[in-house]
C-alpha positions in Angstrom: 25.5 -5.9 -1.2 23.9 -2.3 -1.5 21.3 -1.1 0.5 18.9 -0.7 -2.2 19.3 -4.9 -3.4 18.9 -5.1 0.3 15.6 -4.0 0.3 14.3 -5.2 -2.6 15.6 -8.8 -1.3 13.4 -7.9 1.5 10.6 -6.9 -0.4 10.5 -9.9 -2.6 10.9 -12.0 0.7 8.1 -10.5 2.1 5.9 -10.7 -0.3 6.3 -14.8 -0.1 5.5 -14.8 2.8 1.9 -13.1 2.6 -0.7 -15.6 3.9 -2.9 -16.8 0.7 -6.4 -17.3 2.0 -7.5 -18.8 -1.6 -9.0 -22.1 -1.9 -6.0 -23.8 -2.9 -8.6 -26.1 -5.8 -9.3 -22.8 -7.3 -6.4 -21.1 -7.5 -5.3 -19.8 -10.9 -3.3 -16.8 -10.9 -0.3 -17.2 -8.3 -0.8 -14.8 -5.1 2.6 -12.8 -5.4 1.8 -12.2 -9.1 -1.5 -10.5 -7.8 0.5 -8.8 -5.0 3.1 -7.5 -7.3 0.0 -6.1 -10.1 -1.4 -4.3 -7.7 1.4 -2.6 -6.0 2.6 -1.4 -9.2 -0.8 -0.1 -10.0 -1.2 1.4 -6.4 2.5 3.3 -7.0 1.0 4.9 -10.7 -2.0 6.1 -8.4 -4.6 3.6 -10.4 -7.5 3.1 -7.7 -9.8 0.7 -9.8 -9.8 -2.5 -9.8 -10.8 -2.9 -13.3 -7.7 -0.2 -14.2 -5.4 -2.5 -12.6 -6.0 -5.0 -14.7 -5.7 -3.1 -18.0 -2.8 -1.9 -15.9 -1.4 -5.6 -16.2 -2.5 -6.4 -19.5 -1.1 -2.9 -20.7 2.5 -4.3 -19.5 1.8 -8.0 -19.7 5.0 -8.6 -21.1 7.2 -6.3 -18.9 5.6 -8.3 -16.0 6.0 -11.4 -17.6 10.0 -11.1 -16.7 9.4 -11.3 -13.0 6.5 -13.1 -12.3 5.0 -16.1 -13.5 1.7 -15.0 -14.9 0.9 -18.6 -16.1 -2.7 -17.7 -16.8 -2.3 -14.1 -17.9 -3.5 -11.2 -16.5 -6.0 -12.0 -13.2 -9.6 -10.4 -14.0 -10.6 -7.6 -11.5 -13.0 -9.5 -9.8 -10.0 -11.9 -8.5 -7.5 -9.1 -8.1 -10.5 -7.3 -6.0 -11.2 -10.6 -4.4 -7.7 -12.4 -3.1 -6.6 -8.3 -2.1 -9.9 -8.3 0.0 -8.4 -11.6 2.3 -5.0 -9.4 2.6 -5.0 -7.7 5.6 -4.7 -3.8 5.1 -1.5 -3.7 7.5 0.5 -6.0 5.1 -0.2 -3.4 2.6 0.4 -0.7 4.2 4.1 -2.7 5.1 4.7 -3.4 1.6 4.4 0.5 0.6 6.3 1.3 3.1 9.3 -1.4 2.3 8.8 -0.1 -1.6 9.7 3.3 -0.3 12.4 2.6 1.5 13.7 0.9 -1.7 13.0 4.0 -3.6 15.1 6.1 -1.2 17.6 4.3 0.0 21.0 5.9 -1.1 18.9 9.3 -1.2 19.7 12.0 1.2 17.3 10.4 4.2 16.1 13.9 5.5 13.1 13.4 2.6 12.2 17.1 3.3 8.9 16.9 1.3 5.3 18.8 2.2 3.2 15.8 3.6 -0.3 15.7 3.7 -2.0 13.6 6.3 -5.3 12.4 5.5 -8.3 10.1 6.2 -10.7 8.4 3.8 -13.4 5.9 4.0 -13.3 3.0 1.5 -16.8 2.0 1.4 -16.3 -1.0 -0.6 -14.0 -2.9 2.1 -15.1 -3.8 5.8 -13.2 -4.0 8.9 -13.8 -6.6 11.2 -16.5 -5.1 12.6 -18.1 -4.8 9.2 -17.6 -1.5 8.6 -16.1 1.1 5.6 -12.4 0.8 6.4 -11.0 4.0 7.4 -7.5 4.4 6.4 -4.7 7.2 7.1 -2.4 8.5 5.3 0.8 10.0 4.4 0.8 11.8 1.0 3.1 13.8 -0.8 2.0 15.4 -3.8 5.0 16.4 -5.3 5.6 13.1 -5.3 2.7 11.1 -6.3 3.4 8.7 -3.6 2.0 7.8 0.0 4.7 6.8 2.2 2.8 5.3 4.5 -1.0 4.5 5.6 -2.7 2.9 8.6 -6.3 1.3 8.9 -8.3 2.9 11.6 -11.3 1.7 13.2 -13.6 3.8 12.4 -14.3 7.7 12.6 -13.7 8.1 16.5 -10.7 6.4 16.2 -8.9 8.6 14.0 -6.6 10.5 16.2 -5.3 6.4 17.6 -4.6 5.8 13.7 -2.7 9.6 13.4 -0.7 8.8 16.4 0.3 5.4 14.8 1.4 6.7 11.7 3.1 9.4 12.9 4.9 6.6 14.4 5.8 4.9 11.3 7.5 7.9 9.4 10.0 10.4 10.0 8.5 14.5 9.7 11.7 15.6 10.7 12.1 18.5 8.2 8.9 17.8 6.7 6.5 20.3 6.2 3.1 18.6 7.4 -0.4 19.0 6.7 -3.6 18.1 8.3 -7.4 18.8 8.4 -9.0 20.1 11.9 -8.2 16.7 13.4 -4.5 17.3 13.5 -5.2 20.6 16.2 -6.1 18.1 19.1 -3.9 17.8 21.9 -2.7 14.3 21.1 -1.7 15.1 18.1 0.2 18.4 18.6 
C-alpha cells in the first residue's frame, strides 16, 4: 500500500471517529458528510458558512460519490452549528492529516515561505467564552495552512506559537512573523 492510500485510509478513519454532539432525534445530514463539506471548502480558502454550502451544492454531485448526502446539501446554519460542537484541535488534526496526504511522495523538505499568524474569530468562543484565537501556518504560494492551533486568548499567544512550531517542520523554510515572533521564547 502507498503512502499516500495510507493516509487517506487514515484520514477517512479519523474522520469516523469525530465525536457527534447532535441530538441523535434531529439529525439529518450525517456528521462525516458535514466534516468532509467543510474541509473541502476550508482547502479552496471559502471562510463563510453560507459559501460552503453553495460550495456543496455547486459540486453536489461530485460529492455525492463519496458521501452519503441523503438529504442534500446541509444549510449553513447546521454546517455553522454541528462544526461549532467540533473541537478546534480536531480540525486543526484533520488539516494537518490532509496535508500530509497532499505531500506524501513529495520531496519532504517542503521549502516554502511560511507565514505565521494569529487571528481572532469573534463568532466562536473558547471555553471561557471568548473570541477563539487561533494560530497559524500559512503559505501563500500555496493557498494552504499546514497547520493551526487555538490559543487562549491574546496573552497566550507565544504558548500557542511554541505549540505549533511543534507541529511542523521549518527546516528550510523561510518563516515569517509579526513583532510577537522577536520574544525570547520564540527565537
Amino acid at each position: 500500500m502507498s503512502e499516500n492510500t495510507q493516509n487517506l485510509k487514515e484520514l477517512l478513519i479519523y474522520i469516523t471517529k469525530i465525536e457527534d454532539k447532535q441530538q441523535i432525534s434531529k439529525i439529518k445530514h450525517k456528521l462525516n458528510d458535514i466534516v468532509v463539506i467543510n474541509l473541502f471548502a476550508i482547502l479552496e480558502n471559502i471562510e463563510y458558512w453560507e459559501e460552503i454550502e453553495e460550495f456543496g451544492k455547486m459540486y453536489f454531485k461530485a460529492l455525492k460519490r463519496y458521501l452519503e448526502l441523503l438529504n442534500g446539501i446541509p444549510s449553513h446554519d447546521t454546517i455553522q452549528r454541528v462544526m461549532a460542537t467540533i473541537e478546534p484541535e480536531v480540525t486543526e488534526v484533520l488539516l494537518r492529516k490532509w496535508m500530509e496526504l497532499k505531500i506524501s511522495g513529495e520531496d519532504k523538505k517542503i521549502r516554502k515561505i511560511l507565514n505565521i499568524n494569529g487571528k481572532f474569530l469573534n463568532g466562536m468562543k473558547n471555553k471561557n467564552n471568548s473570541p477563539l484565537d487561533i494560530v497559524s501556518a500559512y503559505s501563500k504560494e500555496d493557498g494552504i495552512c499546514y497547520s493551526q492551533v487555538a490559543g487562549e486568548g491574546k496573552g497566550n499567544e507565544i504558548e500557542a506559537i511554541l505549540r505549533l512550531l511543534d507541529k511542523i517542520s521549518v527546516k528550510e523554510c523561510i518563516v515569517t512573523i509579526d513583532a510577537i515572533g522577536t520574544q525570547k521564547e520564540i527565537i
